[in-house]
PDB file of the backbone (N, CA, C, O) and the ligand in Angstrom, with CONECT records:
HET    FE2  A 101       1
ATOM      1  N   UNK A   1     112.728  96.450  94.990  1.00  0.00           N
ATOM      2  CA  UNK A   1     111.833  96.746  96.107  1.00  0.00           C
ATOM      3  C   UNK A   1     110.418  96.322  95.739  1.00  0.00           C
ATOM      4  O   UNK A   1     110.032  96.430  94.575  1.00  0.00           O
ATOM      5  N   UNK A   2     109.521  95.772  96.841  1.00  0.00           N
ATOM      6  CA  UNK A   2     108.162  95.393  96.346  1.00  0.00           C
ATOM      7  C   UNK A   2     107.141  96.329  96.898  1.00  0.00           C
ATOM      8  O   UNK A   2     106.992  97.219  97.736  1.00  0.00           O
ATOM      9  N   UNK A   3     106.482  95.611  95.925  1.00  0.00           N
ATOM     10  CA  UNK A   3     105.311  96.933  96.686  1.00  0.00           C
ATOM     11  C   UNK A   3     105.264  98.396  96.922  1.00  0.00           C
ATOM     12  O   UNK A   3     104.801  99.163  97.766  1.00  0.00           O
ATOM     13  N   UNK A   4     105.893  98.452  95.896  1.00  0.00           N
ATOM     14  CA  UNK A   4     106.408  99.953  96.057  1.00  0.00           C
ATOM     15  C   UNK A   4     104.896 101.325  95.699  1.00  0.00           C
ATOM     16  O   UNK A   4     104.676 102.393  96.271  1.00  0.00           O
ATOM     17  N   UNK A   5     104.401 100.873  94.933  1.00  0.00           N
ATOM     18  CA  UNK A   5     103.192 101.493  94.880  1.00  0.00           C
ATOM     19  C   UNK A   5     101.864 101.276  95.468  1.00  0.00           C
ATOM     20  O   UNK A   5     100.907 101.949  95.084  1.00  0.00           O
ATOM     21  N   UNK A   6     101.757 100.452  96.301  1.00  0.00           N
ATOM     22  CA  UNK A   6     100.869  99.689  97.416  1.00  0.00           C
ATOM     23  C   UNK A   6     101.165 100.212  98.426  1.00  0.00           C
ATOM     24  O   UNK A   6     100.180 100.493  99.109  1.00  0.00           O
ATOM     25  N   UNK A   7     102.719 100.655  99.121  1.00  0.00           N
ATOM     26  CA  UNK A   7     103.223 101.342 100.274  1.00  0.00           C
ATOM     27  C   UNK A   7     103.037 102.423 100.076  1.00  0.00           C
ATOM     28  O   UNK A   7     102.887 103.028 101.138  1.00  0.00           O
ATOM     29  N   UNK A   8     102.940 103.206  98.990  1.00  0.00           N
ATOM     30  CA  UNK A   8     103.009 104.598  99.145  1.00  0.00           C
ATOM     31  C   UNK A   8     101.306 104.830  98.835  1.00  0.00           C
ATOM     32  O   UNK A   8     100.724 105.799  99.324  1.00  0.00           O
ATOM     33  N   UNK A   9     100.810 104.126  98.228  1.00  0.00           N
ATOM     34  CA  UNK A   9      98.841 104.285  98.439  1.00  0.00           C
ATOM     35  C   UNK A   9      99.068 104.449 100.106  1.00  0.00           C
ATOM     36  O   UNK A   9      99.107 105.519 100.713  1.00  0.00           O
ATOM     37  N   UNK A  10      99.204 103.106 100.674  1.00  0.00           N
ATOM     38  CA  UNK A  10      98.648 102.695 102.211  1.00  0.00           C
ATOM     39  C   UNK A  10      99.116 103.792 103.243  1.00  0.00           C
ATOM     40  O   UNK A  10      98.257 104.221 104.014  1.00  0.00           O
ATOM     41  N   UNK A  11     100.725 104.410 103.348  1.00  0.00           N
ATOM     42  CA  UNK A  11     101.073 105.478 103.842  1.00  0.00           C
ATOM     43  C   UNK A  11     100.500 106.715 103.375  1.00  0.00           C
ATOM     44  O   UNK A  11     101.007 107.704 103.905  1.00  0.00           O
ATOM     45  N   UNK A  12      99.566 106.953 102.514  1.00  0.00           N
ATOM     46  CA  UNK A  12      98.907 108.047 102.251  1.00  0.00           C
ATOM     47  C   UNK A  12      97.629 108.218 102.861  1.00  0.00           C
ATOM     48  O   UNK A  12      97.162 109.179 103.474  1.00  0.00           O
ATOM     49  N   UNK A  13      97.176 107.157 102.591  1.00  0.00           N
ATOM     50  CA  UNK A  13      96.040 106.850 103.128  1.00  0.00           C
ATOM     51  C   UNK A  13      96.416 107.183 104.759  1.00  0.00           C
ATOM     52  O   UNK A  13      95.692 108.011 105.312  1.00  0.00           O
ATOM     53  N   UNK A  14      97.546 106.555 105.564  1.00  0.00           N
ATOM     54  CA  UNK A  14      97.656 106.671 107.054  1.00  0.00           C
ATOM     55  C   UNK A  14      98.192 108.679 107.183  1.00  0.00           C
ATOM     56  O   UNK A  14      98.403 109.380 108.173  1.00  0.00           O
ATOM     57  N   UNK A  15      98.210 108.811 106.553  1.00  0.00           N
ATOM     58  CA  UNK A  15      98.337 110.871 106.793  1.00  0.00           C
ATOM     59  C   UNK A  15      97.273 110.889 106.825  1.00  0.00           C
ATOM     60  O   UNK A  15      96.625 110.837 107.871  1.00  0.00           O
ATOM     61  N   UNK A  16      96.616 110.999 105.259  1.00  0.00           N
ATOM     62  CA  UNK A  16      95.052 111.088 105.630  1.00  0.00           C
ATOM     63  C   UNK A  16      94.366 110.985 106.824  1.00  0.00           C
ATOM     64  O   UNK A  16      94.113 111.757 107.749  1.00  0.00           O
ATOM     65  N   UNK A  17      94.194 110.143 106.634  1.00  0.00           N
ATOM     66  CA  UNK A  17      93.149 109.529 107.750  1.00  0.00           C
ATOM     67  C   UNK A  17      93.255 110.186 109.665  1.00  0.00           C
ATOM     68  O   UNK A  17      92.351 110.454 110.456  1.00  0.00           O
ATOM     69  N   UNK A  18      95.162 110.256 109.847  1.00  0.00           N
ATOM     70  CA  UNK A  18      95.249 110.970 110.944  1.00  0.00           C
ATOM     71  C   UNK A  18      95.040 112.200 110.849  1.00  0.00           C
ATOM     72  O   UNK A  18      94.677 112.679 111.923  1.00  0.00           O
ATOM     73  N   UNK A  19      95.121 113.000 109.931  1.00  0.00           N
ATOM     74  CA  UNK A  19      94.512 114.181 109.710  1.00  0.00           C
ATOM     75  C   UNK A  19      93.026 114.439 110.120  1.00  0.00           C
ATOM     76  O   UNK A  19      92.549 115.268 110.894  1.00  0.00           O
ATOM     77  N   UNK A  20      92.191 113.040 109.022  1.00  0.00           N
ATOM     78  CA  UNK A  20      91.269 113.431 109.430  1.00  0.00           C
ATOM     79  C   UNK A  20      90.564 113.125 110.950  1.00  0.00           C
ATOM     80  O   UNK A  20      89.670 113.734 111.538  1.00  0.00           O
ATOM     81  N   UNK A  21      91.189 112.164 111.255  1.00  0.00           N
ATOM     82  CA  UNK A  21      90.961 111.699 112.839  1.00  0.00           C
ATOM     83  C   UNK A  21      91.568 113.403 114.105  1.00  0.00           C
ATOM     84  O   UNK A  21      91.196 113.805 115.207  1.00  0.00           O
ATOM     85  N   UNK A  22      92.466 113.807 113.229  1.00  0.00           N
ATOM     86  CA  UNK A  22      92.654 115.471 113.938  1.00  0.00           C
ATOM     87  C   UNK A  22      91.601 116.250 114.214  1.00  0.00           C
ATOM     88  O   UNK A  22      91.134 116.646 115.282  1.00  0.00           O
ATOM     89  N   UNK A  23      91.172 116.478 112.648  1.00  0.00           N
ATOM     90  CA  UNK A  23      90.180 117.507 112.437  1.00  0.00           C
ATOM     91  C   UNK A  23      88.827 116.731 113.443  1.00  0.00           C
ATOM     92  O   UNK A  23      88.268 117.614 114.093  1.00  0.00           O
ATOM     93  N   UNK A  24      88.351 115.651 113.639  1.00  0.00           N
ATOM     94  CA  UNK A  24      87.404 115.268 114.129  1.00  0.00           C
ATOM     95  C   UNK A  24      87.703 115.531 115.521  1.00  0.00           C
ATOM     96  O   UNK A  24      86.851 116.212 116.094  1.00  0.00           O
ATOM     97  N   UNK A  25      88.844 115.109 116.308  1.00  0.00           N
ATOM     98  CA  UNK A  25      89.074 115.439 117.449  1.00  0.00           C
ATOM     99  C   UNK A  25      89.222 117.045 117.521  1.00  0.00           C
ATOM    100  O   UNK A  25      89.410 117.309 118.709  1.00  0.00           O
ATOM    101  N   UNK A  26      89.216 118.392 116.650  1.00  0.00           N
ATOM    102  CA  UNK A  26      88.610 119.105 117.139  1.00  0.00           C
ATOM    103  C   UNK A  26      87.820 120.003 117.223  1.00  0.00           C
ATOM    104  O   UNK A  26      87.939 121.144 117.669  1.00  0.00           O
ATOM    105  N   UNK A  27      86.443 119.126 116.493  1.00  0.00           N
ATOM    106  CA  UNK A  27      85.006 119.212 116.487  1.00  0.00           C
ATOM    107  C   UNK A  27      84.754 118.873 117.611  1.00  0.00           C
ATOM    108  O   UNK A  27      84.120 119.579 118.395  1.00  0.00           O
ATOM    109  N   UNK A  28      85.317 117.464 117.938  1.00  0.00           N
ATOM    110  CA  UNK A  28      84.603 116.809 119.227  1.00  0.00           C
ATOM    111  C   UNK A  28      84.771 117.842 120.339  1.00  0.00           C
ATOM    112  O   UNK A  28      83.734 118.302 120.818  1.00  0.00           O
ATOM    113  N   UNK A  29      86.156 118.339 120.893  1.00  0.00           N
ATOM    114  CA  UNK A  29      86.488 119.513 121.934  1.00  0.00           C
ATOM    115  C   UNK A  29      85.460 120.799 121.860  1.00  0.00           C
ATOM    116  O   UNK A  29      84.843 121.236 122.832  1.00  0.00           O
ATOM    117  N   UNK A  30      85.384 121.433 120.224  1.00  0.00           N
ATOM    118  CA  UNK A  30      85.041 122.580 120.332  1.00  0.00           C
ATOM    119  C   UNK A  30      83.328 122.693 120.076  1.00  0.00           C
ATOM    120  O   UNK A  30      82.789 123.752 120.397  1.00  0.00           O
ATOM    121  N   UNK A  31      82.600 121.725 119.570  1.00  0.00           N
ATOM    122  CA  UNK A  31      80.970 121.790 119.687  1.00  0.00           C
ATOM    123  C   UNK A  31      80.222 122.440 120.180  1.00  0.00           C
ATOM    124  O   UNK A  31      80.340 122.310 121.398  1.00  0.00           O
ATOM    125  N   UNK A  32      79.490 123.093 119.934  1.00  0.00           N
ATOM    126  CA  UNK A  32      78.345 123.509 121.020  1.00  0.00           C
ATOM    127  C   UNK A  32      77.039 123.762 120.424  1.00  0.00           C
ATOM    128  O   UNK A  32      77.172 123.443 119.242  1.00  0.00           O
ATOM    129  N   UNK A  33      75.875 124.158 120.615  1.00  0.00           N
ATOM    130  CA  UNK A  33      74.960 124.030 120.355  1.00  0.00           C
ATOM    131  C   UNK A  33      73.833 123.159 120.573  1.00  0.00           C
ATOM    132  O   UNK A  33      74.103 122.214 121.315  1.00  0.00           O
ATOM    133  N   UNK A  34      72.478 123.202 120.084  1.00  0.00           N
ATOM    134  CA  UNK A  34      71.389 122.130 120.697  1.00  0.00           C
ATOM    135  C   UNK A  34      71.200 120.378 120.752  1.00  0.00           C
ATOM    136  O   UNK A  34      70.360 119.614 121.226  1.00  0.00           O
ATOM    137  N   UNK A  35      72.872 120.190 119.754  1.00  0.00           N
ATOM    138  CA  UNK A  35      72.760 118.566 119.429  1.00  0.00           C
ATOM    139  C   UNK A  35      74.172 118.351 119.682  1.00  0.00           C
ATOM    140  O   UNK A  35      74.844 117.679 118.900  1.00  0.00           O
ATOM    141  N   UNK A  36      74.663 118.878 120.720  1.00  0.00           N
ATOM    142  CA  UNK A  36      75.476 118.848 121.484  1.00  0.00           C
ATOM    143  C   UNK A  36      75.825 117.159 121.862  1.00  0.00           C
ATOM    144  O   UNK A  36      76.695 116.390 121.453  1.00  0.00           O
ATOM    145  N   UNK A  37      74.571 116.993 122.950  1.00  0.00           N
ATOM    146  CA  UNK A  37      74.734 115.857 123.756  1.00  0.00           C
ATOM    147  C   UNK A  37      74.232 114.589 122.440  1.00  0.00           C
ATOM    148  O   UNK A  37      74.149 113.415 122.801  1.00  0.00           O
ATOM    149  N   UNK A  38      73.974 114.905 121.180  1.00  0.00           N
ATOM    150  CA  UNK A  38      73.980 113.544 120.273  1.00  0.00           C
ATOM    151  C   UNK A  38      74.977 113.689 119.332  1.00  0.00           C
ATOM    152  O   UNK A  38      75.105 112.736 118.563  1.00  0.00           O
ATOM    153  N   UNK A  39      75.782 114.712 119.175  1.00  0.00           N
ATOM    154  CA  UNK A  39      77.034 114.652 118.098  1.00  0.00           C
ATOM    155  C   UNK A  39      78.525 114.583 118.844  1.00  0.00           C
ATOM    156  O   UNK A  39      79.438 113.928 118.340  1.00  0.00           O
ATOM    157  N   UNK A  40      78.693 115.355 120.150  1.00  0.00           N
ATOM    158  CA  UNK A  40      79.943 114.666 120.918  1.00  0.00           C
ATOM    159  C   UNK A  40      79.594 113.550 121.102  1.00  0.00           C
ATOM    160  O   UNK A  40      79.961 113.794 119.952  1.00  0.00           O
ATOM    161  N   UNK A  41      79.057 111.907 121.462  1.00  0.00           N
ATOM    162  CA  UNK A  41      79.495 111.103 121.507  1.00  0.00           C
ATOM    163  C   UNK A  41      79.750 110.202 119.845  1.00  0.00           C
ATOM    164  O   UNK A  41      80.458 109.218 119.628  1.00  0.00           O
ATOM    165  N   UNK A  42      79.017 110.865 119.036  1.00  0.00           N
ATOM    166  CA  UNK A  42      79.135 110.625 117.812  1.00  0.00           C
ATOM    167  C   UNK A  42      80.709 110.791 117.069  1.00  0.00           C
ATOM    168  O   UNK A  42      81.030 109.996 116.185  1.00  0.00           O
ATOM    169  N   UNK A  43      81.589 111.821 117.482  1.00  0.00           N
ATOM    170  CA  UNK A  43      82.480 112.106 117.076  1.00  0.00           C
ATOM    171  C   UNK A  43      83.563 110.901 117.715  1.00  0.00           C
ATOM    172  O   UNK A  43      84.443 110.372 117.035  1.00  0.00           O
ATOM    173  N   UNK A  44      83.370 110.678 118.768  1.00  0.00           N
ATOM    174  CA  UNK A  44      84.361 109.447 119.921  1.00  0.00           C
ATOM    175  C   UNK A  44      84.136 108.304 119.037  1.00  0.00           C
ATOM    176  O   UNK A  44      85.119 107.574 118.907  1.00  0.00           O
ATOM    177  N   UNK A  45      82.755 107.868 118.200  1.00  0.00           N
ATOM    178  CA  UNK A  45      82.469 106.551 117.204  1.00  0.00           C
ATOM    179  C   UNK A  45      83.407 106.852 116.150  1.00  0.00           C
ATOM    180  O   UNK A  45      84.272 106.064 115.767  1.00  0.00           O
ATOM    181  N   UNK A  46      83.201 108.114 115.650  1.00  0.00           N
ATOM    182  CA  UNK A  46      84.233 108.366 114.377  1.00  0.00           C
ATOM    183  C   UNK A  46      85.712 107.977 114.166  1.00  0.00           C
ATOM    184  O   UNK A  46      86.346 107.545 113.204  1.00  0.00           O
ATOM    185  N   UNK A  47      86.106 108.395 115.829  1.00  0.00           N
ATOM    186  CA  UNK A  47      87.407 108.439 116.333  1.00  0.00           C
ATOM    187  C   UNK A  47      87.872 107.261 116.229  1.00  0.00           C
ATOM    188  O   UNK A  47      88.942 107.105 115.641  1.00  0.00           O
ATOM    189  N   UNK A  48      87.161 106.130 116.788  1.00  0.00           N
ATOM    190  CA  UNK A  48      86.995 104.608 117.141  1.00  0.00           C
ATOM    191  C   UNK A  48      87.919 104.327 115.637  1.00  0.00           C
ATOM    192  O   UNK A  48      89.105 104.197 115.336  1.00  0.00           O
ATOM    193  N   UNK A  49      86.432 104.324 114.847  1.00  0.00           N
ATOM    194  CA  UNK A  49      86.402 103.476 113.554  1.00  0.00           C
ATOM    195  C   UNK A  49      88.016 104.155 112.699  1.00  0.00           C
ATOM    196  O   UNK A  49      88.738 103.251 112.278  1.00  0.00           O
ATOM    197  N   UNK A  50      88.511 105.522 112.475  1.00  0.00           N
ATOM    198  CA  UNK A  50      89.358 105.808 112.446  1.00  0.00           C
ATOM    199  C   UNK A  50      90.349 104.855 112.917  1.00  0.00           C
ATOM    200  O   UNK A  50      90.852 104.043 112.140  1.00  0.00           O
ATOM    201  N   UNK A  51      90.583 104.898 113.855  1.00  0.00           N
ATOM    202  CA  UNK A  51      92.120 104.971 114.475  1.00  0.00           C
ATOM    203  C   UNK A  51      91.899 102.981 114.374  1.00  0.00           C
ATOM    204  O   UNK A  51      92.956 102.357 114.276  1.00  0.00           O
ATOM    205  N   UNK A  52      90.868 102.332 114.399  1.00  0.00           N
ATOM    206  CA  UNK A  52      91.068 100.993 114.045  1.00  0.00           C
ATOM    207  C   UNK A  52      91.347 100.804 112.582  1.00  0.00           C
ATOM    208  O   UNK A  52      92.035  99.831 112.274  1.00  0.00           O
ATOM    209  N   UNK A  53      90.933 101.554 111.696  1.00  0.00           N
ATOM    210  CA  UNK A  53      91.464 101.421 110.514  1.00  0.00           C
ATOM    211  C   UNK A  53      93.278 101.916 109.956  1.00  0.00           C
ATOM    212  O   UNK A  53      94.047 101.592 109.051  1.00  0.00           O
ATOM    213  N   UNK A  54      93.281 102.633 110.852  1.00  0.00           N
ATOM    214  CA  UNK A  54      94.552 103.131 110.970  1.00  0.00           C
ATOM    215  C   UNK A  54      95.727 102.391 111.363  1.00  0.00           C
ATOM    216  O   UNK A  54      96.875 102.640 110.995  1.00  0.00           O
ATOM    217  N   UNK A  55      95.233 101.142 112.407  1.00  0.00           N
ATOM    218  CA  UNK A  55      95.919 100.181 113.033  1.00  0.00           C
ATOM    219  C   UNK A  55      96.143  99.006 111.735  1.00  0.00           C
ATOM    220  O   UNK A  55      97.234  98.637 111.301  1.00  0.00           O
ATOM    221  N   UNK A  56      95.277  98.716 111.439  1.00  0.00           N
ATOM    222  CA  UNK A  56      95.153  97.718 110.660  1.00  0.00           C
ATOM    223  C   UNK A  56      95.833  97.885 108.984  1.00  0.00           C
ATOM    224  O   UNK A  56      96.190  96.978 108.232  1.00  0.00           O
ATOM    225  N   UNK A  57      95.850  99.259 108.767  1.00  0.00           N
ATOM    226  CA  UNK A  57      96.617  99.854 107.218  1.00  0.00           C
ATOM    227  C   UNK A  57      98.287  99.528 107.492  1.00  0.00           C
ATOM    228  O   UNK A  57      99.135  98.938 106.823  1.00  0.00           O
ATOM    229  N   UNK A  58      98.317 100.356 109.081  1.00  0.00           N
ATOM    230  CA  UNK A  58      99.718 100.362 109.479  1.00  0.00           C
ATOM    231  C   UNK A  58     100.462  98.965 109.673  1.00  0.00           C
ATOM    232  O   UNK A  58     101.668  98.721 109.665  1.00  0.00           O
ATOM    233  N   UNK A  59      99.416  98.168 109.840  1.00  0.00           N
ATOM    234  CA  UNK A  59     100.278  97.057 110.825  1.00  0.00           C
ATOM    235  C   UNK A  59     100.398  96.397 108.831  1.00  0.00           C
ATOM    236  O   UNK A  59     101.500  96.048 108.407  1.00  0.00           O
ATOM    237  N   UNK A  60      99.342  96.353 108.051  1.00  0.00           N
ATOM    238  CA  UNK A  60      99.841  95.811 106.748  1.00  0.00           C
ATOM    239  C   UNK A  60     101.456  96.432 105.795  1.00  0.00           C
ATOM    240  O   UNK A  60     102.316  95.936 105.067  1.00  0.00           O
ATOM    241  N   UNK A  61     101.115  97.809 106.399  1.00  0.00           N
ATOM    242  CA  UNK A  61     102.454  98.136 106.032  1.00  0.00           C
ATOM    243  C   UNK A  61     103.486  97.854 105.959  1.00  0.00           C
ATOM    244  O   UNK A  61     104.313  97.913 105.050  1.00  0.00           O
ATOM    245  N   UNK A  62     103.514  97.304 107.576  1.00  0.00           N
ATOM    246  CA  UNK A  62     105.150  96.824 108.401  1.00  0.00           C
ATOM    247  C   UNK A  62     104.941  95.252 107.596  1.00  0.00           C
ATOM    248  O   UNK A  62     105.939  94.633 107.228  1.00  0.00           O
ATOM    249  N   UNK A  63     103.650  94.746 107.396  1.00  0.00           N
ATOM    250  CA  UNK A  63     103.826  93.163 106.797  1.00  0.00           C
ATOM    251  C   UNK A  63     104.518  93.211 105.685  1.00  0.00           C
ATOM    252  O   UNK A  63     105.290  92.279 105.458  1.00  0.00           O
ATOM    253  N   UNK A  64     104.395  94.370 104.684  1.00  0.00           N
ATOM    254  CA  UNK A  64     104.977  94.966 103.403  1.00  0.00           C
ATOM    255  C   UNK A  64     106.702  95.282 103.237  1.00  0.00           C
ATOM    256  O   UNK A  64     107.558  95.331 102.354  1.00  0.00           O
ATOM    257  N   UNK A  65     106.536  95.488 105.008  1.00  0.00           N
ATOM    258  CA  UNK A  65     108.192  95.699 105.076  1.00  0.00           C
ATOM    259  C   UNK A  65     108.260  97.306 104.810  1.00  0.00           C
ATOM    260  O   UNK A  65     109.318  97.901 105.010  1.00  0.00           O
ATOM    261  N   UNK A  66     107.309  97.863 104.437  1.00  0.00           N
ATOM    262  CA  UNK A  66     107.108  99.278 104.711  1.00  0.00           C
ATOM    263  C   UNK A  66     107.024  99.996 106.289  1.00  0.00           C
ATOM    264  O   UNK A  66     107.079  99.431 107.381  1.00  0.00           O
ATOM    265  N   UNK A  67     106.891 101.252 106.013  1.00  0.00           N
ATOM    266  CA  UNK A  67     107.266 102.429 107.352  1.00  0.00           C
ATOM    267  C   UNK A  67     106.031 103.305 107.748  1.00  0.00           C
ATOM    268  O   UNK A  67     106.318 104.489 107.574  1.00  0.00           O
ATOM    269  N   UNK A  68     104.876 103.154 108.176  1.00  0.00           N
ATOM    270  CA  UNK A  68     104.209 103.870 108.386  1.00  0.00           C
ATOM    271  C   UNK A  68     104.163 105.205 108.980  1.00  0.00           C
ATOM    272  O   UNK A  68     104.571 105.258 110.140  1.00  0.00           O
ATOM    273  N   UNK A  69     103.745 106.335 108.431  1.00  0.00           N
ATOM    274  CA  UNK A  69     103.980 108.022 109.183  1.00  0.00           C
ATOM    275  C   UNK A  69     103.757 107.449 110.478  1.00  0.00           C
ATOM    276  O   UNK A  69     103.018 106.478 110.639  1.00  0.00           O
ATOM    277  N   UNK A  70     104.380 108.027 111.413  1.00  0.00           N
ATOM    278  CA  UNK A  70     103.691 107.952 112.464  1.00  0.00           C
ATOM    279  C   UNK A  70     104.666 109.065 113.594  1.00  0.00           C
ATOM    280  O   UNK A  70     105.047 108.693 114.704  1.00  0.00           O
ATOM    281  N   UNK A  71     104.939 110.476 113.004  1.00  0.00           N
ATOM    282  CA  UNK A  71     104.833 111.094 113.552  1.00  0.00           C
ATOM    283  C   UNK A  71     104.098 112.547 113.381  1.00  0.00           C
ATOM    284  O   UNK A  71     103.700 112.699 112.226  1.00  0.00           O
ATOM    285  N   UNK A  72     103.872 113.441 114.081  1.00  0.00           N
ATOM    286  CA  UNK A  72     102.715 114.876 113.684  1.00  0.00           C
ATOM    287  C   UNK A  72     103.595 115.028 112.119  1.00  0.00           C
ATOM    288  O   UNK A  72     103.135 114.823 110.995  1.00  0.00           O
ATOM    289  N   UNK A  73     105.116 115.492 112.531  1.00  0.00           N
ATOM    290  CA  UNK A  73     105.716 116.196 110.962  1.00  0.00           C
ATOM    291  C   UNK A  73     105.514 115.858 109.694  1.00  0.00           C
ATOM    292  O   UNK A  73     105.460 116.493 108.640  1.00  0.00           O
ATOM    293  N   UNK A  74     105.351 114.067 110.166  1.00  0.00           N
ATOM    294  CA  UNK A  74     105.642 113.207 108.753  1.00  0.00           C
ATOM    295  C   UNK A  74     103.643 113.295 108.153  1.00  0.00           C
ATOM    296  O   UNK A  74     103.348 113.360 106.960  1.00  0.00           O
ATOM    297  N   UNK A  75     102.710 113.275 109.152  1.00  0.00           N
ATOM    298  CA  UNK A  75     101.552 113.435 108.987  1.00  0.00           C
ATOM    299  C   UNK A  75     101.757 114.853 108.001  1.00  0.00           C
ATOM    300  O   UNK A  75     102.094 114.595 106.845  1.00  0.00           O
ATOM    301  N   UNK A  76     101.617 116.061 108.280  1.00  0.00           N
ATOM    302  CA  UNK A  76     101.584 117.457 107.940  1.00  0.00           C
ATOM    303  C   UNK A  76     102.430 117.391 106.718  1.00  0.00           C
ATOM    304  O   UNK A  76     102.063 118.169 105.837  1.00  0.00           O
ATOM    305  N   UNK A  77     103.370 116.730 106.466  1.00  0.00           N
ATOM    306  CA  UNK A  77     103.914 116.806 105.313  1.00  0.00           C
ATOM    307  C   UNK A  77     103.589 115.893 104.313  1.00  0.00           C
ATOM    308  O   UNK A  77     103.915 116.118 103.148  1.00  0.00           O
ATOM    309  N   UNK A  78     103.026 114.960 104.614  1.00  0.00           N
ATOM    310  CA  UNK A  78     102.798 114.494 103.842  1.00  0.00           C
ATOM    311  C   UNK A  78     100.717 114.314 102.903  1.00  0.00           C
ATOM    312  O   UNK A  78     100.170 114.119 101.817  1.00  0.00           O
ATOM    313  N   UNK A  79     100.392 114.592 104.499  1.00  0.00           N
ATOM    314  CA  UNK A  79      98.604 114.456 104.169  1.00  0.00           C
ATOM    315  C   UNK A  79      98.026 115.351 103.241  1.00  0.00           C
ATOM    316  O   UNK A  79      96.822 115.291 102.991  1.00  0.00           O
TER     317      UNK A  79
HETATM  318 FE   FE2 A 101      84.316 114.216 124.971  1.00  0.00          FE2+
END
């Protein structure tokens, strides 16, 4: 098998990261306070840059011939 320790970095990294793209989505929902209207759209940038990096780990994965998490369980168990 190749890449066997490159797939399991990159699928770690993709828990991670949806985790942390979780936890940011729910800051963004639950916020409040005086910097309100400059940190909710700040959190939607976070979200962005996330989930494009997320695309781009995953899609190297499948080039790897690897399996990217990509469901809540496999996230939680593994992040
Ligand atoms: Fe919003």
């Amino acid at each position: 098998m190749k890449y066997t320790k490159t797939k399991a970095v990159l699928n770690q990294l993709v828990a991670d990261l949806s985790q942390m793209s979780m936890i940011i989505h729910q800051t963004h929902w639950y916020m409040r306070g005086p910097n309100f209207l400059k940190l909710h759209p700040l959190m939607d940038e976070f979200m962005e840059e996330i989930d494009s990096q997320l695309d781009v780990i995953s899609e190297r994965l499948i080039a790897l011939d690897g399996s990217p998490y990509s469901t809540l369980k496999e996230m939680v168990e593994n992040g």
